[in-house]
C-alpha positions in Angstrom: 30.3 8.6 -13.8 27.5 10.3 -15.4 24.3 8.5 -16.4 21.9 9.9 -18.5 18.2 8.8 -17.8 15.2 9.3 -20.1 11.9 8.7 -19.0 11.0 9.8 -16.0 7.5 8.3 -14.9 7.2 6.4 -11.8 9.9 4.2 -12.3 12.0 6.3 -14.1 11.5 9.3 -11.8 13.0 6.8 -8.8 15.4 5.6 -10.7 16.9 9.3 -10.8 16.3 9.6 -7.1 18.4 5.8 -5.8 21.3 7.1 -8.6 21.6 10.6 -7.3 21.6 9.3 -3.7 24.4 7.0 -4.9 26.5 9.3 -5.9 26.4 9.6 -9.8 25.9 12.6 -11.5 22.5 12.2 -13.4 21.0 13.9 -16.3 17.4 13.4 -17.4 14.6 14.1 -19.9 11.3 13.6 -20.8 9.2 13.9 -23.5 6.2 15.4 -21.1 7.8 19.0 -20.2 5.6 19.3 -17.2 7.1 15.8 -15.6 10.4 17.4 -16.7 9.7 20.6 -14.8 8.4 18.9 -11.3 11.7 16.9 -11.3 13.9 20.0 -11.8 12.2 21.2 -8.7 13.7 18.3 -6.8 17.2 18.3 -8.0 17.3 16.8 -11.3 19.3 18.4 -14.4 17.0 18.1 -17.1 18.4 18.2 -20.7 16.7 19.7 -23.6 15.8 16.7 -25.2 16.9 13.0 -25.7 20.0 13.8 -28.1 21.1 16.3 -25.5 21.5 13.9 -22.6 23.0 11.5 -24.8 25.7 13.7 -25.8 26.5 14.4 -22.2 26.5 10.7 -20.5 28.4 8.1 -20.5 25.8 5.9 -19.9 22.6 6.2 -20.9 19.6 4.4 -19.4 15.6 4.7 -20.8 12.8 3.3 -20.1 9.7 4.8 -21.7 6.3 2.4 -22.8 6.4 0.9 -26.3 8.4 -0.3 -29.2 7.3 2.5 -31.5 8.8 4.9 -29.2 11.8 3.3 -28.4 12.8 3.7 -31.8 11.7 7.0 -32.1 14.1 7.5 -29.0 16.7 6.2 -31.0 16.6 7.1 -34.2 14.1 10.2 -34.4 15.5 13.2 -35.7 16.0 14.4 -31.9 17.4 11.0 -30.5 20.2 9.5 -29.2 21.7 8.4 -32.4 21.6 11.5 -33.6 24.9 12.9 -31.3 27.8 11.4 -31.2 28.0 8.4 -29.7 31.1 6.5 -30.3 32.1 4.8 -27.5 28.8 5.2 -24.8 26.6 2.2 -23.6 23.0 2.4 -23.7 20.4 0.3 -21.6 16.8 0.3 -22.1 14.6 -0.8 -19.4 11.7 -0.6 -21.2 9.5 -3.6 -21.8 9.4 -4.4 -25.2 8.9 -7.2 -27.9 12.4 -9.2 -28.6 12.9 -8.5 -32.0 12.7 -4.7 -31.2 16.3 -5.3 -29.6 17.4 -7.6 -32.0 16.5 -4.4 -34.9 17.9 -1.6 -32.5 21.3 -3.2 -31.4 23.1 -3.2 -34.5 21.8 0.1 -35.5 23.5 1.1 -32.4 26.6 -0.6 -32.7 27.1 0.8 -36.6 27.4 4.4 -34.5 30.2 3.2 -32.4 28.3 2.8 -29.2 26.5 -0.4 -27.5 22.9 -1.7 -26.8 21.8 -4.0 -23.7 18.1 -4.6 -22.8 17.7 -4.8 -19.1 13.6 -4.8 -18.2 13.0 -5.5 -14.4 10.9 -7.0 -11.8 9.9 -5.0 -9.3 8.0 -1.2 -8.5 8.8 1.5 -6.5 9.8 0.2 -3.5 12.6 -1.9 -4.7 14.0 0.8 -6.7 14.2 3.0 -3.8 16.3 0.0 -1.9 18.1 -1.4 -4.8 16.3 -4.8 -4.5 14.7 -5.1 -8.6 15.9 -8.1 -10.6 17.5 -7.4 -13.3 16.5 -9.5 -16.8 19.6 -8.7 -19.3 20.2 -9.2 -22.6 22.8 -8.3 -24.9 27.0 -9.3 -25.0 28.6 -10.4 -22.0 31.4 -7.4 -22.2 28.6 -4.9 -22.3 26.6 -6.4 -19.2 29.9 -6.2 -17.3 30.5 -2.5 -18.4 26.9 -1.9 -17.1 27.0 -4.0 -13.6 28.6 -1.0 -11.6 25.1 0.7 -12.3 22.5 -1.7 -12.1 24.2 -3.1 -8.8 22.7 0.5 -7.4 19.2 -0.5 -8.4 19.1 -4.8 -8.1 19.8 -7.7 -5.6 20.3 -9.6 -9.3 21.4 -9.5 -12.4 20.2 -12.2 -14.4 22.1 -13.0 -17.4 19.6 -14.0 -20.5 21.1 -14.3 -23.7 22.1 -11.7 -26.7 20.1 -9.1 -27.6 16.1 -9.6 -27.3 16.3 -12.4 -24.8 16.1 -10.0 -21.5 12.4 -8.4 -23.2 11.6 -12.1 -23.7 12.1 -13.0 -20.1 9.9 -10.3 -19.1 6.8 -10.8 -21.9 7.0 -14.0 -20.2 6.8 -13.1 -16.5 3.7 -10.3 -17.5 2.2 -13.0 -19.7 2.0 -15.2 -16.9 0.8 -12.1 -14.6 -2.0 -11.5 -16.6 -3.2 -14.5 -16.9 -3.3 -15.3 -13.2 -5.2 -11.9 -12.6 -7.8 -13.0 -15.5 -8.0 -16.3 -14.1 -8.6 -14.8 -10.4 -10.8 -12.6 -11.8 -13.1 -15.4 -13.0 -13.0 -16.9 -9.3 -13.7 -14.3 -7.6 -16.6 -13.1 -10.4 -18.1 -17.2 -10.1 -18.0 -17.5 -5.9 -19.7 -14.1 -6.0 -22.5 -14.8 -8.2 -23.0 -18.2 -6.1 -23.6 -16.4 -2.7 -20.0 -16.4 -1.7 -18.7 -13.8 0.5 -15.5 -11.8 -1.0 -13.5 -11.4 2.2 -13.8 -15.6 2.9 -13.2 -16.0 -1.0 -10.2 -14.2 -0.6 -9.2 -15.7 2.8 -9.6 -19.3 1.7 -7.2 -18.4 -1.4 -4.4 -17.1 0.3 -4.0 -20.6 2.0 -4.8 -22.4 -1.4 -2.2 -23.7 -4.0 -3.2 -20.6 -5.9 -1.7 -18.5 -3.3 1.0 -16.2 -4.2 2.9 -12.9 -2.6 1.4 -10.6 -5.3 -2.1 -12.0 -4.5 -1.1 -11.0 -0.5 0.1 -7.6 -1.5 -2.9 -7.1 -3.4 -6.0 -8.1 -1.0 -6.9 -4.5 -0.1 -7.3 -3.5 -3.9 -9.1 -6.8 -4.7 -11.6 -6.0 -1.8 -12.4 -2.3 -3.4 -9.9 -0.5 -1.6 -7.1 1.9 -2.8 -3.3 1.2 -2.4 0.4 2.7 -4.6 -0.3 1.7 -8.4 2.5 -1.0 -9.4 1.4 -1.5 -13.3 -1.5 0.0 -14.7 -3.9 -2.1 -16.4 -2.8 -0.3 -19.9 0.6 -0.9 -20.1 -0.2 -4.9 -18.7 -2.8 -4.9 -21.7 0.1 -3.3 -23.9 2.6 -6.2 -23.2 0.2 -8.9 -23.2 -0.7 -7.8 -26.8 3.6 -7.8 -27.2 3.6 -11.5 -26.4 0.7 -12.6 -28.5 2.5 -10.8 -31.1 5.8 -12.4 -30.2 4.1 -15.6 -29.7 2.2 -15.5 -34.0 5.5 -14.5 -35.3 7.6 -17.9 -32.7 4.6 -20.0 -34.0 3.4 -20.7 -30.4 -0.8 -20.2 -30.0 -1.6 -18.5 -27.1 -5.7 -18.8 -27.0 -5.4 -18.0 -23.0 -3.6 -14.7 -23.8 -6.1 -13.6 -26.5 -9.1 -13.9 -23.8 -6.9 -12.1 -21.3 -5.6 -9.2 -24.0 -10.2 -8.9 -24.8 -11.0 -8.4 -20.8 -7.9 -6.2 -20.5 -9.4 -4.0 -23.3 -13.0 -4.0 -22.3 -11.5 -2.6 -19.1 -9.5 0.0 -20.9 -12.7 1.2 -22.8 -14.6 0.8 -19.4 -12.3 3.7 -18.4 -10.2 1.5 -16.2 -7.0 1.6 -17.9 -4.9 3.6 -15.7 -5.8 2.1 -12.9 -3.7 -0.5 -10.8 -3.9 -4.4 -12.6 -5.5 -5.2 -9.0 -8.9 -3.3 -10.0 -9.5 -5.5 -13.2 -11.4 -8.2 -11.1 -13.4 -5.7 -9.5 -14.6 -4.1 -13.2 -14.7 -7.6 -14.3 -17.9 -8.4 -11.9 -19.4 -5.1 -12.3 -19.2 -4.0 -16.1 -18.7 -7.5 -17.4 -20.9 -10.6 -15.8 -24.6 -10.7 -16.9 -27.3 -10.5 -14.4 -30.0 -13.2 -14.7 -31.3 -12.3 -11.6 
C-alpha cells in the first residue's frame, strides 16, 4: 500500500520513519523545502507538492498546525483536491476546531474520495512504538478502510462519532491540559513567593491528588532543566484559543480557558512560544508575578 504523508515536523517526520519500517511505501511533502530536503537524506521520497503526493497514494495522511492551512491543503490551487481523487481516503491528524471537519468532508466526498479526522495522544516516543491513541471521527466504513494503517502507529483506536467529533475529543483533552499547567503554574508561582522550596513543592505534589504521569514526566523541565519538546507552548496556546472558539459558537463559557489562552500569550510575546508547555510555569514566576519585596 502506499501512503502519502504531508507534514513532516516532529510528528509527522516519525510518522514517515514507524510506516517505512513497516513496510509501506511512503511518499511525503512539506511546505518548508529545507525540512523536505533533510528527510530525503534519510530515505524519504519527497513529492513536489501536496497535489503531487495525492495523486500518487492511496491513502493519504496530514497533519500540519491550523484550520486555515488545512484548507489550504485541501483546496488551494496546489492541493489535494486539485488531482484526482476518486476513490482515495484521506486522514488528517491535525488538531483542529470540529466544524473544520464537518466543512471539509463533504467537500471531499463531492470529489469522489473520503475524509476521517484522526488527532492523537501521544509524542515521539509512542509513534516510534506504535503505542498513540487514536481519537477518530468520521463513517464507520472509512475508519475500517483506515485501521490497517493506524494499527502501525496506536495501541487504540477510539471511535468518536461522524465527522468533527475526533478534533472535539482532542480540544477537550488539550483544554484540560492547559488548564492543569496554568493551574500548577499558579502553585508553584504562590509556594515560591511564600518561602517554599521548588524541589519539596514539587515532591509533595507528586504524592498529592493533583498528581498525574505528565506532571512525573515533566519534573526536570518544571525545576529549570531541559528535556525532548512534546508540545510547544504555541501550538497549546493555538488550540486553547480553538476551544474557546468552539466553546462561543456550542454556547458553553469557558472563563478558566480565557485566563489560560492570556498567560499562554504573554508567554508567547515573552519569547517563550516554542518552547516545551513544561517551561510556562517557570516564565510565569519570572516575567509575570510582581515583586513587592
Amino acid at each position: 500500500m502506499k501512503i502519502g504523508l504531508v507534514g513532516l515536523g516532529r510528528m509527522g517526520a516519525a510518522m514517515s520513519q514507524r510506516f517505512r519500517e513497516q513496510g509501506f511505501d511512503v511518499v511525503g511533502w512539506d511546505q518548508n523545502p529545507s525540512t523536505n530536503d533533510v528527510l530525503a537524506k534519510v530515505g524519504l521520497r519527497i513529492a513536489a507538492n501536496a497535489r503531487a503526493v495525492a495523486a500518487e497514494a492511496e491513502i493519504v495522511i496530514s497533519i500540519i498546525t491550523e484550520d486555515h492551512g488545512v484548507r489550504r491543503l485541501f483546496t488551494g490551487p496546489e492541493g489535494f483536491l486539485t488531482a484526482d481523487v476518486e476513490g482515495k481516503l484521506f486522514i488528517d491528524m491535525s488538531t483542529l476546531q470540529p466544524m473544520t471537519g464537518r466543512e471539509i468532508a463533504p467537500i471531499v466526498e463531492a470529489k469522489g474520495a473520503r475524509l476521517i479526522e484522526s488527532p492523537v495522544l501521544g509524542t515521539i516516543p509512542q509513534v516510534r512504538d506504535g503505542k498513540l491513541l487514536a481519537l477518530v471521527g468520521g463513517r464507520t466504513e472509512d475508519i475500517e478502510r483506515a485501521r490497517p494503517v493506524l494499527e502501525k502507529l496506536t495501541r487504540r483506536i477510539v471511535y468518536m462519532g461522524p465527522n468533527g467529533s475526533g478534533y472535539a475529543m482532542k480540544l477537550a483533552v488539550n483544554l484540560g491540559l492547559g488548564a492543569y499547567i496554568q493551574a500548577l503554574a499558579e502553585a508553584l508561582a504562590l509556594g515560591v513567593k511564600q518561602g517554599l522550596a521548588l524541589d519539596q513543592m514539587l515532591e509533595v505534589l507528586q504524592e498529592s491528588s493533583i498528581a498525574s504521569r505528565w506532571l512525573a514526566n515533566k519534573v526536570g523541565v518544571l525545576k529549570g532543566g531541559k528535556d525532548a519538546m512534546t508540545l510547544d507552548i504555541c501550538t497549546l496556546r493555538k488550540d486553547i484559543m480553538s476551544a474557546v472558539a468552539t466553546g462561543a459558537l456550542s454556547g458553553v463559557p469557558m472563563p478558566l480557558s480565557a485566563g489560560t489562552v492570556t498567560a499562554l500569550s504573554a508567554a508567547v510575546a515573552g519569547g517563550f512560544g516554542d518552547r516545551d508547555l513544561a517551561e510556562l510555569p517557570g516564565f510565569l514566576r519570572s516575567s509575570m508575578v510582581q515583586n513587592f519585596d
